[in-house]
C-alpha positions in Angstrom: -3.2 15.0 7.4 -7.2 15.2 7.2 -8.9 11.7 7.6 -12.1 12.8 7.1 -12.9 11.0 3.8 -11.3 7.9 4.8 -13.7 8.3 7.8 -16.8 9.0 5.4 -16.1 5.9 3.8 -15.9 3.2 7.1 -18.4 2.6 8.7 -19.2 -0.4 10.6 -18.7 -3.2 7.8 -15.5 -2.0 6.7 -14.3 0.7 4.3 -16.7 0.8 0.7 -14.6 0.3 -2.1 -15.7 2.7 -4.4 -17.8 6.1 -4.2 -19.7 8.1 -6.3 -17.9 11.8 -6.3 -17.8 12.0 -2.6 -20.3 10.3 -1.8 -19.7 6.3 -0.7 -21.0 3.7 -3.2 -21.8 1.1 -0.8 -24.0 -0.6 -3.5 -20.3 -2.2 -4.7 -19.4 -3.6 -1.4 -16.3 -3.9 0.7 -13.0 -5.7 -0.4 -10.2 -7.8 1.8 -8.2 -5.6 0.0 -8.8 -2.1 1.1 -9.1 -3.7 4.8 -5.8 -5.0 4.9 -4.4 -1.6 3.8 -7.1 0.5 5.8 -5.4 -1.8 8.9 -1.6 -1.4 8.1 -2.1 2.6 7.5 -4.3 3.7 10.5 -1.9 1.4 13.0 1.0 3.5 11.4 -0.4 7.1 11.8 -0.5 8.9 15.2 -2.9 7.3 18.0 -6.7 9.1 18.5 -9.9 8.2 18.2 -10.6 8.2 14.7 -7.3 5.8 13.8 -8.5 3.9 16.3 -11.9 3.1 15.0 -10.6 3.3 11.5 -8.4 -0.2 13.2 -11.4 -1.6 14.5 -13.3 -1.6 11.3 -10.3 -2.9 9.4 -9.8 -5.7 12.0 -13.2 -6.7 11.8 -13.4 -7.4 8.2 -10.7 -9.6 8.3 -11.9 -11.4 11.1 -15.2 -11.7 9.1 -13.5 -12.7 5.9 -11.4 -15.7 7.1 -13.0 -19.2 6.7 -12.4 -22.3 7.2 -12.2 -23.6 3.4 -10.2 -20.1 2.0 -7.4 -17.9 3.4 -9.9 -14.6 3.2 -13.1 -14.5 1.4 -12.9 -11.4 -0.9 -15.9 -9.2 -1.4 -19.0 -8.9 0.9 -22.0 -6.5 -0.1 -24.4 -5.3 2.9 -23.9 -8.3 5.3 -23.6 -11.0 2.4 -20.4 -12.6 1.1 -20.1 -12.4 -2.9 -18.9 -15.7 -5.0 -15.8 -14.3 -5.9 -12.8 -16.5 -6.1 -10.1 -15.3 -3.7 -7.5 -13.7 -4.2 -3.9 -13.9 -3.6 -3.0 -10.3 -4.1 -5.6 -9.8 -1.1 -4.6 -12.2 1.1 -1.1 -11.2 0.7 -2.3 -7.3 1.8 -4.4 -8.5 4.7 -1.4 -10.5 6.0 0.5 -7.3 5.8 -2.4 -5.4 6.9 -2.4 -8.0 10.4 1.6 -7.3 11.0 1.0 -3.6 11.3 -2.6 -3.9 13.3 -0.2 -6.7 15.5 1.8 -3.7 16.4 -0.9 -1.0 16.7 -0.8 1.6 19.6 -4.1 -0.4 21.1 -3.8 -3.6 22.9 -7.2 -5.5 21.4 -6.2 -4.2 17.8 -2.9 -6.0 18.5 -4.4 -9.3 19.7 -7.0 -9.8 17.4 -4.5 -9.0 14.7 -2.0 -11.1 15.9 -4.9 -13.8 16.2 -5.9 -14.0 12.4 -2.1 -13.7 11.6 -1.3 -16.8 13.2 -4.5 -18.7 12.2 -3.3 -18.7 8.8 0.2 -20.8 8.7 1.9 -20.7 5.4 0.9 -18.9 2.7 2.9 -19.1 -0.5 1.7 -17.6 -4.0 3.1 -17.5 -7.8 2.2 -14.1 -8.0 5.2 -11.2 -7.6 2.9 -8.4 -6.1 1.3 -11.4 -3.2 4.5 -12.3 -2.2 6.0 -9.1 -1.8 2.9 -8.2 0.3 3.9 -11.3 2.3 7.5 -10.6 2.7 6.9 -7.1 4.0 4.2 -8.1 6.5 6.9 -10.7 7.9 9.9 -7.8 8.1 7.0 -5.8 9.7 6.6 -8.6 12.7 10.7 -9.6 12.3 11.2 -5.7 13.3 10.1 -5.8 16.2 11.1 -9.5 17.0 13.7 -11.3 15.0 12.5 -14.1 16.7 9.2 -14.1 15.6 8.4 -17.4 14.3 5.2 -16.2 12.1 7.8 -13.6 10.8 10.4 -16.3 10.1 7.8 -18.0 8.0 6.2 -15.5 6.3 9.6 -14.3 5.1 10.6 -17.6 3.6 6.9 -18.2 2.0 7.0 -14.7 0.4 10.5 -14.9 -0.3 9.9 -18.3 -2.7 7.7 -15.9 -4.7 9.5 -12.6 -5.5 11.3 -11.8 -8.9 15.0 -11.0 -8.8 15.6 -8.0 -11.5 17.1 -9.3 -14.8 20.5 -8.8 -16.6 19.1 -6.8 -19.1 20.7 -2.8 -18.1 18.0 -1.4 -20.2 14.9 -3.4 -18.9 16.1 -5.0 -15.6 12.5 -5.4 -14.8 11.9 -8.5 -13.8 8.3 -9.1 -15.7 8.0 -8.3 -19.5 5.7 -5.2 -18.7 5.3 -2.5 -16.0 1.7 -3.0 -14.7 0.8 -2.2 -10.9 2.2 -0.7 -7.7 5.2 -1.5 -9.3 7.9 0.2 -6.5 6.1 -2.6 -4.0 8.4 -5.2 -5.6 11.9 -3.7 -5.0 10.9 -2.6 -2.3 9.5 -6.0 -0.9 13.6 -7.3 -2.3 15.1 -4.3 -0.5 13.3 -5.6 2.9 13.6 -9.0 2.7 17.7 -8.5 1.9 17.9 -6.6 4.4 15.9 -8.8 7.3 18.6 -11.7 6.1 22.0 -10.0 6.3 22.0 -9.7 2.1 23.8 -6.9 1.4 24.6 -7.5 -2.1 20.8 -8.4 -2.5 19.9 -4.7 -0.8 21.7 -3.3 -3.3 20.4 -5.1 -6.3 16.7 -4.0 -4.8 18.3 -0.4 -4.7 19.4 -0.6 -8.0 16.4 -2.0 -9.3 14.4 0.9 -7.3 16.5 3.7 -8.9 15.8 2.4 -12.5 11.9 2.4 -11.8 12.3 6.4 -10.8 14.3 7.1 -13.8 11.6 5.5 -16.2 8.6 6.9 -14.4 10.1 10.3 -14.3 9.5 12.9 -17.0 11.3 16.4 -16.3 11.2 17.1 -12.9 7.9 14.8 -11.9 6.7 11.7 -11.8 4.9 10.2 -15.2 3.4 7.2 -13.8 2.8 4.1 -15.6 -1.1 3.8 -16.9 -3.6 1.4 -15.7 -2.7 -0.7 -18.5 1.0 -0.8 -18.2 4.1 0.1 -19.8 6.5 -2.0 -22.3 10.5 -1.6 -22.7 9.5 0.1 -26.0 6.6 2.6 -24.7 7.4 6.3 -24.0 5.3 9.3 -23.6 2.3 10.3 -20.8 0.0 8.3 -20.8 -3.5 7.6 -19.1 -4.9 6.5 -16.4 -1.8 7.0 -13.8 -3.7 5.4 -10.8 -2.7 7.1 -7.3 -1.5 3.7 -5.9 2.0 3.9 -7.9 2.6 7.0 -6.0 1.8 5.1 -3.0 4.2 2.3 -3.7 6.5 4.4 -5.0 6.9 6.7 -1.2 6.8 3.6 0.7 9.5 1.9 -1.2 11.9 5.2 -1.5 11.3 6.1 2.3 12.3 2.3 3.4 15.4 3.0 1.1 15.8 6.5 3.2 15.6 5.0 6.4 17.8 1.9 5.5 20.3 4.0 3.3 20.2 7.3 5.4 20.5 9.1 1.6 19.1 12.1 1.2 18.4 11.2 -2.7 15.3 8.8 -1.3 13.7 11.5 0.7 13.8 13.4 -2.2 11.7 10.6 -4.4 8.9 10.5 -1.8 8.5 14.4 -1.9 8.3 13.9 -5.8 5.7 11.7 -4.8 3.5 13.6 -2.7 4.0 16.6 -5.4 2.3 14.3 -7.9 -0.6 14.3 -5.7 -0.5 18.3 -5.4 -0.6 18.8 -9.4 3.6 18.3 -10.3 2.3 15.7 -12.9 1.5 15.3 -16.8 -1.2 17.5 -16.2 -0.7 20.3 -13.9 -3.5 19.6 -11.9 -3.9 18.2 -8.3 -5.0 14.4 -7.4 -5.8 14.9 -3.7 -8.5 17.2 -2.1 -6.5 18.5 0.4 -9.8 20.1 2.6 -11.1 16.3 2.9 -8.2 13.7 2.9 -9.6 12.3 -0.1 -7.7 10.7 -3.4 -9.3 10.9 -6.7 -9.0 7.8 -8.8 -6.4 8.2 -11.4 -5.2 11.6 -13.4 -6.6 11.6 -17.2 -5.3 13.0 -20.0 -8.0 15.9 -19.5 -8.3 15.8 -15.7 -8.8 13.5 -12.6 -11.7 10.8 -11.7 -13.7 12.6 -9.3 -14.6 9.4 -7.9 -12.5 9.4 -4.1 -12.7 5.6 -3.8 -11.0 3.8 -0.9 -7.4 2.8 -2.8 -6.8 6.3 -4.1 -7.8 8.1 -0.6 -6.0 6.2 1.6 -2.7 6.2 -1.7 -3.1 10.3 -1.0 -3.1 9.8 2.9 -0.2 7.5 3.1 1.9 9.4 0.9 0.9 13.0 2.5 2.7 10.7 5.7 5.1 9.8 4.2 5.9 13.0 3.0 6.0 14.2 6.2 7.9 11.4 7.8 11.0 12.1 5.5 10.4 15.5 6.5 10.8 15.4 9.9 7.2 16.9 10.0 5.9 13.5 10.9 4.0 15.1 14.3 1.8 13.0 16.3 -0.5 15.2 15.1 -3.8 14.0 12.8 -6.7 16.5 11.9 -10.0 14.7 12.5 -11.2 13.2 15.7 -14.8 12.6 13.9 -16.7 8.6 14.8 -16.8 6.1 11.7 -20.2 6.2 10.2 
């Protein structure tokens, strides 16, 4: 894996959210967002400089975004928070972000992480895609501990919140419309099942996970849903597929892998990684592989050369992904470059 545009983009505020080309767009600001998943990635990947700076920013952030009145602010530009409501969908990442950075390879990562995880207390949302955030940052702590008490919490406050797929065999998704990251729910159902001894609720998440690779597969590749969404009734490519569905999409098929041990799921996340490398609608690659970097979203006549922070750290997860279902997952990563 190259990390080099993921470090181009970090610097000592956090990760920018978007970029110009290449080139960072710092005019835009950082986002809780892209910290929590900057955090949860980087204490994942093999130990070494970079990662660990790549941690420190992330960790940072978060501490700088929690306040006394809301659970994270959201948006900050230069050194000044924005007005921006918070967000539950971001809160819900940095939690999961904090469960990963409370189990990083460095000892200061893991106590400031651990820190801002237990600062917050309950945190229950409406929304599906929060509270699957939540529920997999509380099977990330329960992992390690199945004592952990901000695990046991965090694992009934997400699990009040998550979908269960419907009865209907030819739409068993559990919301009218496909829109976003859409693997991260049956995948969130899968872990949650699983950390409570539900085996007939692991296999309904399985279920609901093979049905979700059978729509968004067209031939032999991915056809990912567009940025705005897909209906029971709605066939066809179509435009923008954003990289993070292929990011949801290897993280939920390599937890059914490891969980499962079938060879069928190892198979999905290298369908996902060969998205990135041009086996798409297209024919034509999502990922610069010389840089790390992700471009945002596959058009009908090309990519977004913008390599914003989502889609290049979406390319960089899968790639490792990829490579973990491989058994090429070496504690090897190819930059040992500062953050800017």
């Amino acid at each position: 894996m190259i990390l080099d545009h993921l470090a181009r983009l970090t610097d000592a505020r956090g990760i920018v959210e978007h970029a110009d080309g290449a080139r960072p767009a710092r005019r835009f600001g950082y986002c809780t967002d892209d910290a929590g998943r900057l955090l949860g990635l980087v204490a994942a990947l093999p130990p070494n400089l970079a990662t660990r700076r790549l941690a420190l920013a992330a960790v940072g952030f978060l501490e700088a975004a929690r306040s006394e009145s809301e659970v994270f602010r959201l948006r900050r530009i230069g050194d000044d928070w924005t007005d921006d409501q918070p967000s539950d969908d971001a809160t819900g990442r940095a939690l999961q972000g904090l469960a990963g950075g409370a189990h990083a390879p460095w000892a200061d990562v893991r106590r400031r992480s651990r820190a801002l995880l237990e600062s917050v207390g309950s945190f229950t949302s409406p929304f599906a895609r929060a509270s699957a955030h939540v529920v997999l940052a509380a099977v990330t702590l329960l992992e390690r501990d199945p004592t952990d008490p901000v695990g046991r919490r965090l694992l009934d406050d997400g699990a009040s919140g998550l979908p269960e797929a419907g009865r209907d065999t030819r739409w068993p998704w559990p919301e009218p419309r496909l829109t976003y990251a859409n693997a991260l729910l049956p995948e969130a159902l899968l872990a949650g099942a699983h950390a409570r001894g539900d085996a007939s609720g692991a296999e309904r998440a399985l279920r609901l996970l093979a049905w979700l690779v059978v729509e968004e597969t067209r031939g032999d590749h991915f056809s990912f849903v567009p940025a705005t969404g897909r209906g029971p009734r709605e066939r066809g490519p179509a435009f923008d597929q954003q990289p993070i569905e292929a990011w949801a999409m290897a993280d939920a098929a390599t937890r059914a892998w490891r969980l499962t041990g079938d060879p069928h799921w190892a198979e999905v996340v290298r369908m996902a990684r060969a998205w990135f490398a041009g086996r798409n609608d297209v024919g034509i690659t999502v990922g610069d592989v010389a840089t790390g970097a992700g471009f945002d979203g596959l058009r009908r006549d090309g990519v977004n050369h913008n390599q914003g922070a989502e889609s290049t750290m979406a390319f960089v997860a899968t790639c490792w992904r990829a490579a973990q279902v491989s058994g090429r997952a070496g504690p090897r990563v190819l930059v040992e470059g500062g953050v800017a």
